[in-house]
BATIFI-636791 format. One record per residue (C-alpha): residue in three letters; z, x, y. Coordinates in pm, whole numbers, padded with zeros to 5 digits, always signed. Example, Ala and Ser with C-alpha at 12.3 -4.5 7.8 and 13.67 -1.06 7.14 Angstrom:
<pts>
ALA+00780+01230-00450
SER+00714+01367-00106
</pts>
This chain:
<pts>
UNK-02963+01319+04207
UNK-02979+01242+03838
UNK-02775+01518+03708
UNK-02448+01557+03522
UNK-02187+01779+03621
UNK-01982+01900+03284
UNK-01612+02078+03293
UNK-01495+01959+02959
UNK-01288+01718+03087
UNK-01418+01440+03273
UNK-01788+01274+03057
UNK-01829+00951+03015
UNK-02006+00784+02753
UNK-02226+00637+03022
UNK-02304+00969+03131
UNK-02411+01106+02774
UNK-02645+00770+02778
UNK-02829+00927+03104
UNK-02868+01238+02913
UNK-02944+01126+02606
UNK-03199+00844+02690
UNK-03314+00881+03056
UNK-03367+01251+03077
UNK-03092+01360+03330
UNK-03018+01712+03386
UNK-02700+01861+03346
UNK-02528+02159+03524
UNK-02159+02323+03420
UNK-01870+02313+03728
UNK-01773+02613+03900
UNK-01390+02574+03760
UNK-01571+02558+03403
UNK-01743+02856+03421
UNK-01461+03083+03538
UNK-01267+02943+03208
UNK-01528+03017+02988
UNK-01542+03357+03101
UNK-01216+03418+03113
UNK-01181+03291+02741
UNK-01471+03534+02618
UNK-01315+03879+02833
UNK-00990+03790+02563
UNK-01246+03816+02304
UNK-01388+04096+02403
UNK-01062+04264+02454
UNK-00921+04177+02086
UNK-01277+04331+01957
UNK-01234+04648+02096
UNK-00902+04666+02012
UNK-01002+04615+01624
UNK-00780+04322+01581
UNK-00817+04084+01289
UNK-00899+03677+01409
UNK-01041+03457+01169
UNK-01401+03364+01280
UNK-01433+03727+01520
UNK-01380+03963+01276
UNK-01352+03798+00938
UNK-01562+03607+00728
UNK-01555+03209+00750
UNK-01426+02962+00487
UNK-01320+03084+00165
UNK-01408+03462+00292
UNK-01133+03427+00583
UNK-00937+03720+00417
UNK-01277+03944+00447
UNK-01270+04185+00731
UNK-01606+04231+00889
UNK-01647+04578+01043
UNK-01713+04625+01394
UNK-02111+04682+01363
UNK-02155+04394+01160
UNK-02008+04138+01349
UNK-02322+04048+01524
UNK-02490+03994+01209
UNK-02217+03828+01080
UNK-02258+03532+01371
UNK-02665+03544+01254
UNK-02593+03500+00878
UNK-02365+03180+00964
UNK-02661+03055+01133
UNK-02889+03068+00889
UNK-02722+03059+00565
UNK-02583+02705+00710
UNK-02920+02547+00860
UNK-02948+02357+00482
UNK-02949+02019+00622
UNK-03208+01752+00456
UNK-03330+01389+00525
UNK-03521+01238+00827
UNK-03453+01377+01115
UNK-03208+01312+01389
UNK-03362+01131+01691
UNK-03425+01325+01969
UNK-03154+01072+02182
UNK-02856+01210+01917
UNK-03004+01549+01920
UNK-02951+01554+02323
UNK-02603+01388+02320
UNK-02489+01652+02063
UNK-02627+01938+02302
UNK-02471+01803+02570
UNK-02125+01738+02379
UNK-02137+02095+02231
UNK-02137+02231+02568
UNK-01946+01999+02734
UNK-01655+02112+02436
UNK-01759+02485+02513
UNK-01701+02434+02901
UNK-01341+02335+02818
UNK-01302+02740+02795
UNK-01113+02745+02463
UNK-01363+02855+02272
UNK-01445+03206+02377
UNK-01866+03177+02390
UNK-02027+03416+02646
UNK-02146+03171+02951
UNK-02555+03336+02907
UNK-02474+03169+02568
UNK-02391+02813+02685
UNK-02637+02817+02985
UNK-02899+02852+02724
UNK-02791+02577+02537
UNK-02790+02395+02878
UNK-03098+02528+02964
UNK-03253+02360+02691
UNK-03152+02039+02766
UNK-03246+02053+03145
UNK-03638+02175+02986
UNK-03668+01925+02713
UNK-03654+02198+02456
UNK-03556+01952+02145
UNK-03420+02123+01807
UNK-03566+01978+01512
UNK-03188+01853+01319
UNK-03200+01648+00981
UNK-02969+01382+00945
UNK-02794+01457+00638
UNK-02581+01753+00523
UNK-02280+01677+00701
UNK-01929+01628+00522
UNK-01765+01592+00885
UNK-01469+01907+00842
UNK-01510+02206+00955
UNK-01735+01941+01174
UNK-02122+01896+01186
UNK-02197+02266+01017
UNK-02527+02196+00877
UNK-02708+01993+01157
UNK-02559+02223+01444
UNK-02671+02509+01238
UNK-03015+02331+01313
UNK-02962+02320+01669
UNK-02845+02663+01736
UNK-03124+02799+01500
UNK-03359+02708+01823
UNK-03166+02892+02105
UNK-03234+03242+01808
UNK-03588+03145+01840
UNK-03607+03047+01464
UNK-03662+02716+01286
UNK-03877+02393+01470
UNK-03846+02256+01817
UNK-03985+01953+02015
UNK-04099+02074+02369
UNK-04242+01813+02587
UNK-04245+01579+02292
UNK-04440+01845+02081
UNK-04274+02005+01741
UNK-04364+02374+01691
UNK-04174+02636+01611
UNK-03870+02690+01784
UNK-03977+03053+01903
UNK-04307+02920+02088
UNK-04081+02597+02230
UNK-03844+02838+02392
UNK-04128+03074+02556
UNK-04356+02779+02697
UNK-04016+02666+02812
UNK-03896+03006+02967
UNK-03577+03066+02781
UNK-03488+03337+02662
UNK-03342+03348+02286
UNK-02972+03460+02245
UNK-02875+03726+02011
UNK-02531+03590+01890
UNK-02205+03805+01921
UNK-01876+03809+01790
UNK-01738+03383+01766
UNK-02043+03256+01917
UNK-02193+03152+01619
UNK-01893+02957+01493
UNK-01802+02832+01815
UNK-02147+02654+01837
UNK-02175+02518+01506
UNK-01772+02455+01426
UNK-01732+02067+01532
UNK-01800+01767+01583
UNK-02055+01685+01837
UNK-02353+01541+01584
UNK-02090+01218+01463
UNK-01948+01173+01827
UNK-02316+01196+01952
UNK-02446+00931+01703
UNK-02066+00739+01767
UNK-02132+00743+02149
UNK-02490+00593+02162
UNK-02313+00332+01883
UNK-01994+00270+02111
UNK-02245+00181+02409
UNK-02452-00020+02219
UNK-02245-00208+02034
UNK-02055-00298+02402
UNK-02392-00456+02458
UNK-02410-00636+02183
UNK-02090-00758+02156
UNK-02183-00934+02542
UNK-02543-01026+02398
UNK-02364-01184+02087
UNK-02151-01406+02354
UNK-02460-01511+02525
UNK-02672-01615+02209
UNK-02370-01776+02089
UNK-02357-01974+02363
UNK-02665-02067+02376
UNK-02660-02201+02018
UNK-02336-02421+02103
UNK-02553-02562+02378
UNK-02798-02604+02189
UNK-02608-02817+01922
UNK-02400-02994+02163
UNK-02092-02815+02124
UNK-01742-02870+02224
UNK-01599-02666+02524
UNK-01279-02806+02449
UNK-01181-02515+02239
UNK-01211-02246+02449
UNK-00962-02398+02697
UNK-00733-02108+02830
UNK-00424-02223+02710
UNK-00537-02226+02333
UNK-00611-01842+02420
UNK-00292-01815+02608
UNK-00058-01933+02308
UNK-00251-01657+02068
UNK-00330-01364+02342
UNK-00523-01179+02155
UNK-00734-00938+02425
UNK-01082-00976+02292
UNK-01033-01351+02223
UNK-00919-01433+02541
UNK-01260-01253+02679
UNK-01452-01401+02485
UNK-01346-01745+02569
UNK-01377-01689+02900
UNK-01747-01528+02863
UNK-01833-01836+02713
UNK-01681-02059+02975
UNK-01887-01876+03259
UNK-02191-01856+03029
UNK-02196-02250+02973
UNK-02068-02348+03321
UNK-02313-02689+03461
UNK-02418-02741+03152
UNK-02528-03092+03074
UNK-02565-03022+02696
UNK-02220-02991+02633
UNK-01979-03191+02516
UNK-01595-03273+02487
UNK-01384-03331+02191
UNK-01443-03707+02061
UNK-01762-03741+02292
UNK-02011-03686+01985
UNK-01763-03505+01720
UNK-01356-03441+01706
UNK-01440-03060+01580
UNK-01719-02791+01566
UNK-01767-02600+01254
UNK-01574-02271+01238
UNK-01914-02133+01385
UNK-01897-02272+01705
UNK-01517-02359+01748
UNK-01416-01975+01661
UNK-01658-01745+01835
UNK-01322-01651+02058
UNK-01162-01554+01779
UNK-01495-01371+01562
UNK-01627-01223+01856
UNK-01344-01127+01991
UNK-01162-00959+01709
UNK-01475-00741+01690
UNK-01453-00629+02080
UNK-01073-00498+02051
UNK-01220-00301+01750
UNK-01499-00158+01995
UNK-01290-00107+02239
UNK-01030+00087+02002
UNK-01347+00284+01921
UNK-01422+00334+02288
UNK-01127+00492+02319
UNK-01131+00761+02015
UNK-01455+00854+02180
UNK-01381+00862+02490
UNK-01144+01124+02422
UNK-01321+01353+02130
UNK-01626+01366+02441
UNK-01383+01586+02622
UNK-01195+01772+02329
UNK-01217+02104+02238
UNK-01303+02095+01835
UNK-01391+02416+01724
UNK-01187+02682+01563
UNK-01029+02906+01638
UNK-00948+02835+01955
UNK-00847+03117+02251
UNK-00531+03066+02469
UNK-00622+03298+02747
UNK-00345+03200+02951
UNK-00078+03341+02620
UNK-00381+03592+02467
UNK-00347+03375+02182
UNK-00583+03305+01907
UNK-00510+03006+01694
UNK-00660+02870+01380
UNK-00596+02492+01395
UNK-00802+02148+01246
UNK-00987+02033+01562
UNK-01265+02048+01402
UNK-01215+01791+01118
UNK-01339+01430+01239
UNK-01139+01185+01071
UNK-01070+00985+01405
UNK-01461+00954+01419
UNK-01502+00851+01074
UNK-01216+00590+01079
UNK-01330+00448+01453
UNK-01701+00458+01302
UNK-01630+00258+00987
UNK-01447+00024+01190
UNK-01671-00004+01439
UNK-01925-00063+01158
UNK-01723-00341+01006
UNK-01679-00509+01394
UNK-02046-00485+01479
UNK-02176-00637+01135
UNK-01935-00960+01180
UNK-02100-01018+01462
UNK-02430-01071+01284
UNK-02220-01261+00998
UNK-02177-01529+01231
UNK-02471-01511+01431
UNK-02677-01605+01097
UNK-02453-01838+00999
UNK-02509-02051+01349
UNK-02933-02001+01244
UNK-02910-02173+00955
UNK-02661-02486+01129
UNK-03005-02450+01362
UNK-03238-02495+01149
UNK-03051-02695+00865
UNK-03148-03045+00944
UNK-02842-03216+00733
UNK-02623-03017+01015
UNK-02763-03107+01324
UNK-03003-03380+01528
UNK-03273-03128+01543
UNK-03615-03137+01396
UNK-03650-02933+01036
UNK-03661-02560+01042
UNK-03706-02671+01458
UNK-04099-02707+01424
UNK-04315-02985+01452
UNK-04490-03173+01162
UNK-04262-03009+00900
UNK-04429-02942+00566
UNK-04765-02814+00758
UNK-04575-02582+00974
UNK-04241-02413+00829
UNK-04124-02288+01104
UNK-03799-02075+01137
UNK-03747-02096+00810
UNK-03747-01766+00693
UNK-03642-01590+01020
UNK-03320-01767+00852
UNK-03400-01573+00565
UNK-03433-01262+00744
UNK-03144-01288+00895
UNK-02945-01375+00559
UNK-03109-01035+00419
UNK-03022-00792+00737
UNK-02644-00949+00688
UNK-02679-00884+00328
UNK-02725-00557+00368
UNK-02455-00467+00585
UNK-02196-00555+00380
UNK-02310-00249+00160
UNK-02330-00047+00544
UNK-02003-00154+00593
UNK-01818+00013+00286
UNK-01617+00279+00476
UNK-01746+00630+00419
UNK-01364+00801+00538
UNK-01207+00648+00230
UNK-01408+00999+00025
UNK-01330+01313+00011
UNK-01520+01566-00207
UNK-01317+01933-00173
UNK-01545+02230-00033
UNK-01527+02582+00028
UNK-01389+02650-00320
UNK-01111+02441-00229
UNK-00996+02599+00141
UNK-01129+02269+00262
UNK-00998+02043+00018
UNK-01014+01713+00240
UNK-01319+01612+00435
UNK-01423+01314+00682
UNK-01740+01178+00590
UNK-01749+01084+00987
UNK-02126+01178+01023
UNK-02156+00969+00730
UNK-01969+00683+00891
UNK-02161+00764+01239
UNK-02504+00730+01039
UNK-02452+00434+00895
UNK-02258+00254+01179
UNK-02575+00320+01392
UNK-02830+00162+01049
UNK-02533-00167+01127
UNK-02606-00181+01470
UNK-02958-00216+01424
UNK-03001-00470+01171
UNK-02748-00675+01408
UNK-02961-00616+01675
UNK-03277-00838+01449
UNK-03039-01089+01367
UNK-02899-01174+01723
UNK-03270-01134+01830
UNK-03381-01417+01575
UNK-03037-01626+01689
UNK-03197-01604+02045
UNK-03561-01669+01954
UNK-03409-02000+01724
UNK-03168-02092+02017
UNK-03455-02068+02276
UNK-03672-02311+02033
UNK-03365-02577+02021
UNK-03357-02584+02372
UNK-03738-02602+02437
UNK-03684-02964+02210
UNK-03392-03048+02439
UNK-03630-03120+02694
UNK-03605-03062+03069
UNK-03205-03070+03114
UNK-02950-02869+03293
UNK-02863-02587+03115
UNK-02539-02372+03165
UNK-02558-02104+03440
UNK-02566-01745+03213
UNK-02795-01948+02937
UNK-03063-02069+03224
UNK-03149-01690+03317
UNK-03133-01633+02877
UNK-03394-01905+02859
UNK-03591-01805+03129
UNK-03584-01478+03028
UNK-03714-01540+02653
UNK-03976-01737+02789
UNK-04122-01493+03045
UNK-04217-01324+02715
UNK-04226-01606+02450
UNK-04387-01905+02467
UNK-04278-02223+02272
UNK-04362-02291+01842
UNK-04567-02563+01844
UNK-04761-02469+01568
UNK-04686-02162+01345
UNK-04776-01848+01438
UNK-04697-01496+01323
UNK-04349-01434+01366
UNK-04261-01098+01321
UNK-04389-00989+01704
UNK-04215-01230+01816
UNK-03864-01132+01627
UNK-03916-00786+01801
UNK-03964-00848+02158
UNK-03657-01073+02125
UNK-03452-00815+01970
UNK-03603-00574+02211
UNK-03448-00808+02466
UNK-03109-00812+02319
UNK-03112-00395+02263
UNK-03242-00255+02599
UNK-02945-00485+02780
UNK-03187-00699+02952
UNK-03072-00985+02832
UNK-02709-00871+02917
UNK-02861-00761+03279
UNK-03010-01095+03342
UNK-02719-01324+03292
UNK-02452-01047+03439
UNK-02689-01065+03747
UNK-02626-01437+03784
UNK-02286-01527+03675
UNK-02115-01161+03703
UNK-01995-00873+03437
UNK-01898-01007+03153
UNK-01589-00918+02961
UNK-01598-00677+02635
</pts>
């Protein structure tokens, strides 16, 4: 059954992929809901007994010292709702939008944050009917989490602002009736307890994490293919030069590449043709593989903020305690996202820089540009160009967003993140490194094609075949800008990852 259990405790970021991008449905444990009740019967309890919590029965921010009277506090939850739906820019796409549902009540099911369970079967609800909130992408300074964009989202389950529903934006009211949900009238913590975290950065961060895995694998497997295609020297990846420097991701790598290139009759051994590769070749252990113990250090800050509780305050049933804490601010986001950022883009650094050793005649035995009658045709030429730009323009990407902070709330919250910031533009990295490993594996499967018919290594075989099934060979010049997509579409959806994994085995991240 393609459906995802939630009880706060045990996603995956595979399983916020199958919601997010394939459409499963998602249902809340047993266990979960007996906590979440549980949490919201001590809110109830502290209501009626006129106590004083911040976020229940005060104001929020700067106005934590203002008590809210007793028949107000329902429109106090409303007013947060939509005096903080101010966010601006494109919007979200509708994969983040469903990860950040399904990470705001997968943080609610935890039972810490006292929402009524009608509330967060709604939310749920939504998901399962393909009831999308219209969210913009900017507005977000990542502490007291994603206020503005969640405001978005829970401005849907009130029946107010824009919706998608089936694919179709109208407004949110209409989305929720064709869908047969009913709206929520917010009570006392709900609103806060919705919008106060940080599910919009961790939702971008966990579609980034996932892809970037895959590209870190697909950036093995182009690389490989390029040091096949120049004749490269294995010699270098030997296991004890990985042993004496055991650097996790390096020793992966060289091992990836290994498999990858096993049978190949294309490569070569120290001395055979050359003593030594250029850093581009001879170091992909230690380039690629720096950049997969960063991913996998921002695997792991993920991994664990997917199953956190970060809202405020939070309710201790178990000691009928009500605690204001700092959950809710996302600096381990921000700093895994800018580094994640700054792993993914090296891996395009080097992927252009083995381009232009393919297509740069004075480095190799190849023809120019690697087309035929140079001068009439030009060839790859600019796809090295491209590829130069995209890596350009990370380096701007790259600058880390969690080194700002610009004090809010008349100064209560006087240090912010910038994670959604960091999230936003990791993802804008991940893309342009997606082009430029596509155009690496579109130039590597033209050196091959002027190879001839040799033995190629066992994982770059199924690459070639693969590229070929969909791209045929430059003899002449042709429009190239088609053909940069469908490889790049290649290297994103994982096929090319798939098809090489389903000959030689997993490979390592």
């Amino acid at each position: 059954m393609n459906e995802i259990i939630i009880d706060g405790n045990s996603l995956t970021i595979e399983d916020v992929i199958m919601v997010a991008r394939n459409g499963y449905k998602v249902k809340i444990s047993e266990e979960a809901e007996k906590k979440v009740v549980k949490a919201r019967n001590l809110v109830d309890k502290f209501v009626k007994e006129g106590r004083v919590e911040y976020g229940i029965t005060t104001g929020f921010g700067k106005f934590a010292d203002v008590v809210i009277s007793k028949e107000n506090t329902k429109q106090l939850q409303k007013n947060l709702i939509m005096s903080h739906a101010c966010g601006v820019g494109d919007e979200l796409p509708h994969e983040v939008v469903r990860a950040a549902m399904l990470l705001r009540a997968n943080a609610l099911a935890k039972g810490y944050s006292g929402i009524r369970l009608s509330t967060l079967k709604t939310l749920i609800d939504m998901l399962n009917k393909d009831v999308c909130p219209v969210i913009y992408e900017k507005g977000s300074l990542g502490a007291s989490g994603d206020l503005a964009p969640l405001a978005h989202m829970v401005l849907t389950m009130l029946g107010e602002g824009e919706a998608y529903y089936n694919g179709k934006r109208m407004p949110s009211i209409d989305a929720m009736k064709a869908a047969k949900i009913d709206t929520v009238e917010l009570v006392e913590k709900e609103g806060l307890a919705l919008i106060n975290g940080t599910p919009i950065m961790t939702a971008i961060a966990s579609l980034a994490v996932y892809d970037a895995v895959n590209l870190s694998k697909a950036a093995d497997i182009t690389g490989s293919m390029t040091v096949e295609a120049l004749r490269g020297i294995t010699d270098a990846y030997y296991y004890r030069v990985n042993e004496v420097r055991p650097q996790v991701g390096q020793m992966a790598c060289a091992k990836n590449l290994l498999r990858i290139l096993k049978g190949s009759s294309l490569t070569t051994k120290q001395g055979e043709l050359r003593v030594q590769d250029a850093y581009t070749l001879r170091c992909i252990p230690q380039i690629h593989g720096a950049s997969k113990d960063a991913i996998n250090y921002a695997k792991n800050v993920v991994e664990i903020e997917i199953n956190s509780a970060t809202d405020n305050p939070l309710i201790f049933e178990d000691e009928e305690k009500v605690i204001s804490g700092g959950n809710f601010h996302g600096q381990p986001i921000a700093l895994a996202m800018d580094f994640l950022g700054i792993a993914v883009a090296e891996l395009a650094d080097v992927s252009e820089r083995r381009i232009e050793r393919l297509v740069n005649y004075q480095l190799n035995d190849l023809p120019p540009f690697l087309t035929k009658e140079g001068g009439l045709n030009s060839g790859f030429m600019i796809t090295q160009y491209v590829a130069a730009s995209l890596v350009s323009e990370n380096k701007v990407l790259a600058h880390p967003a969690s080194v700002d902070s610009i004090p809010s709330s008349a100064n209560q919250e006087d240090h912010v993140s910038m994670g959604t910031i960091a999230a936003r533009k990791c993802r804008d990295i991940i893309y342009n490194v997606t082009r430029v490993l596509g155009i690496e594996y579109l130039a590597d499967s033209q050196a091959l094609y002027f190879r001839g018919n040799v033995k190629l290594g066992e994982g770059t075989e199924k690459a070639y075949e693969l590229i070929r099934s969909e791209i045929k060979p430059f003899d002449e010049d042709r429009i190239m800008y088609p053909e940069i997509n469908k490889a790049s579409d290649l290297v994103s959806s994982g096929k090319l990852v798939k098809v090489v994994e389903d000959k030689i085995g997993e490979l390592n991240n």
